[in-house]
N, C-alpha and C positions, 0 to 999 in steps of 0.2 A: 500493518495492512498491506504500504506496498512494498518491493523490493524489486533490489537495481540487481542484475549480475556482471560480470567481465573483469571483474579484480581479480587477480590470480590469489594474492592472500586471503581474501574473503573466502573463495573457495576452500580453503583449505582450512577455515577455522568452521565453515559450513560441514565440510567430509569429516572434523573432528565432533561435531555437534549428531552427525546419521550417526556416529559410531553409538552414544547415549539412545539413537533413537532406535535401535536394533535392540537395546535392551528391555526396549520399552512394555514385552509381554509378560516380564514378570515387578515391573516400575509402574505402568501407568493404566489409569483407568480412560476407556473412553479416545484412547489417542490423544492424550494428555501427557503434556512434563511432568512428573513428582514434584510436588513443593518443593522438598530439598534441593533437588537440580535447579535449581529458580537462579539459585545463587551467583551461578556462574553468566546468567542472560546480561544484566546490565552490563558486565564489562565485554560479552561477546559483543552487545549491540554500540558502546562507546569505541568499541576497537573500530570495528565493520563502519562507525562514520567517521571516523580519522581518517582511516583508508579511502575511502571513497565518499567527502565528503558531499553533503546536499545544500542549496540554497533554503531560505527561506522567502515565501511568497510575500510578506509582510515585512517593512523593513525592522518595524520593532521583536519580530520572531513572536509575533502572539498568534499566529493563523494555526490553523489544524495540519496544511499541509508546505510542507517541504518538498523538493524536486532537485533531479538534474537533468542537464541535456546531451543526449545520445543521440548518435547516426543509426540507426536503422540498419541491420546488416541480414535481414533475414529476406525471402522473396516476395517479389510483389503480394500485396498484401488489399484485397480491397473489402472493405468494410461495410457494412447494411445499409447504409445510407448512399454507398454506393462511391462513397472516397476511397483515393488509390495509397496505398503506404509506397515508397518506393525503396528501394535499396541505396542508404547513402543520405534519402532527407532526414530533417532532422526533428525529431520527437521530442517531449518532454517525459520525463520519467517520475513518477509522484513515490511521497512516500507520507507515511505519518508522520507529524510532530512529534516524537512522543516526550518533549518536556509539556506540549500543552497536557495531555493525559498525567502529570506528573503534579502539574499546578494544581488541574482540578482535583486531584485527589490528597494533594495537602491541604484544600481549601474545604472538602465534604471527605472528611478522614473516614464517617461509617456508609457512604456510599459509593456505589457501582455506577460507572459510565455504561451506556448501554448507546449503541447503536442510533436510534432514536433521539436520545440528548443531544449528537455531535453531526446528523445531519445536517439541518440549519448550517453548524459554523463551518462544515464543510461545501456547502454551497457558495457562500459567502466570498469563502477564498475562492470559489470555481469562478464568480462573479469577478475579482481582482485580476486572475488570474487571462478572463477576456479580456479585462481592459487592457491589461501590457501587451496582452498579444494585438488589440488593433492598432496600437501604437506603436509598432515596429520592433519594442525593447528586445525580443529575442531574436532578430529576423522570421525568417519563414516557417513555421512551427508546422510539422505535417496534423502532428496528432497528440494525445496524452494517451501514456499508458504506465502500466501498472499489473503487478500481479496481488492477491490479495485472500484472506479467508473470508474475508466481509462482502465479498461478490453481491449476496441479494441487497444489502444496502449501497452499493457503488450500481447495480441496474436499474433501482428507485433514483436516484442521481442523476440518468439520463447514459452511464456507461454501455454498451458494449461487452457481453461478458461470452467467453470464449474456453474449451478445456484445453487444460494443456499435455503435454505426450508425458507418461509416466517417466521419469527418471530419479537417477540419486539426487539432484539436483531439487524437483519440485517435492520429494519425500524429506529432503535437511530443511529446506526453507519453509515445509509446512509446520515440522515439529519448532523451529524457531519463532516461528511467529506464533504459534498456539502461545507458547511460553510468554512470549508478549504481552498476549491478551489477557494470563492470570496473571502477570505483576500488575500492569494497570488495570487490572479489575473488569476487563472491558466485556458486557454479557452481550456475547452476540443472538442469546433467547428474545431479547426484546424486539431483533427483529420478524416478522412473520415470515414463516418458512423456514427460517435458518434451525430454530432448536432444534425440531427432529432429524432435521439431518446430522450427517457428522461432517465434522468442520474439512473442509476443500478446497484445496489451495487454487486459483482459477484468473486468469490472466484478463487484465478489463482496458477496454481504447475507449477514448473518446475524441471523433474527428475534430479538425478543428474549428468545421463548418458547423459541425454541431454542437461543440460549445461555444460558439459566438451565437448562434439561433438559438439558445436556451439560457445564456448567460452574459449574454451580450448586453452594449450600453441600454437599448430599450427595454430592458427587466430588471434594471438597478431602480 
């Protein structure tokens, strides 16, 4: 769901990933991976967190989501609610678990994760995720962001969701992460509005003012 950029290797196993994705009008239905190409995802995706690895929000690594922390390099940036991104502060950057998507699905072998099920424990961790930050653990947090196909369930969440400028860059990362979503089984139909569209890769913040007002100590 989300993804970090600025690793040079990463890139490069991203522009070896477009190259699959340019094949994709005589491979794939839907702007979909081929099952077969499936094959190659887990170790693209176990490479991609060697390289650039992420924390875990939970210290026993059971939460939905994972993170790292990034400066900010793009231009002011002020967001709905009216918070400034600045150039230089410092963001968190989310991503999915995906051994949790891994458990659940050695735990329900003939079922589908959907959208809907993983709500909830993505809240959860959003709720953890306030507590650290009123407590100083990361210093000065501007904002959480994230890019994502799951956009309409990360705006019910309370994100921010924003298009991003077409490049090679959001067309490798969307065919990567579709691929994702058929290994772990993940149906994004169960959210409303999502099936009839087609899946869109779409950049989401959430200030930090805004998640302490919606996930802060008084809504634990």
């Amino acid at each position: 769901m989300f993804k970090t950029r600025g690793v040079s290797y990463s890139k490069m196993l991203l522009y070896g990933l477009i190259l699959v994705y340019r094949l994709r009008r005589q491979l794939m239905l839907k702007n979909m991976p081929p099952r077969f190409v499936l094959i190659l995802w887990p170790v693209a995706d176990k490479f991609l967190r060697t390289i650039s690895p992420t924390r875990p929000v939970r210290a026993d690594d059971s939460g939905i989501i994972r993170f790292n922390l990034h400066r900010y390099k793009g231009p002011t940036r002020v967001l709905n609610d009216g918070s400034e991104i600045k150039i230089g502060e410092t963001i968190i950057e989310l991503h999915l678990n995906n051994a949790w998507f891994k458990r659940r699905r050695n735990l329900y072998l003939s079922a589908s994760q959907s959208p809907r099920e993983f709500l909830g424990c993505f809240a959860q961790d959003l709720r953890t995720l306030a507590q650290q930050l009123s407590s100083g653990i990361f210093g000065d947090i501007a904002a959480l962001h994230g890019s994502t196909l799951l956009h309409v369930a990360a705006r019910r969440l309370g994100f921010q969701v924003d298009e991003l400028p077409d490049s090679l860059w959001k067309k490798g990362a969307r065919f990567y992460m579709a691929g994702l979503m058929q290994i772990y089984h993940l149906r994004g139909g169960e959210v409303p509005g999502l099936r009839e569209k087609p899946l869109e890769l779409k950049e989401v913040w959430l200030s930090r003012a805004a998640l302490l007002a919606k996930y802060g100590s008084k809504h634990l």
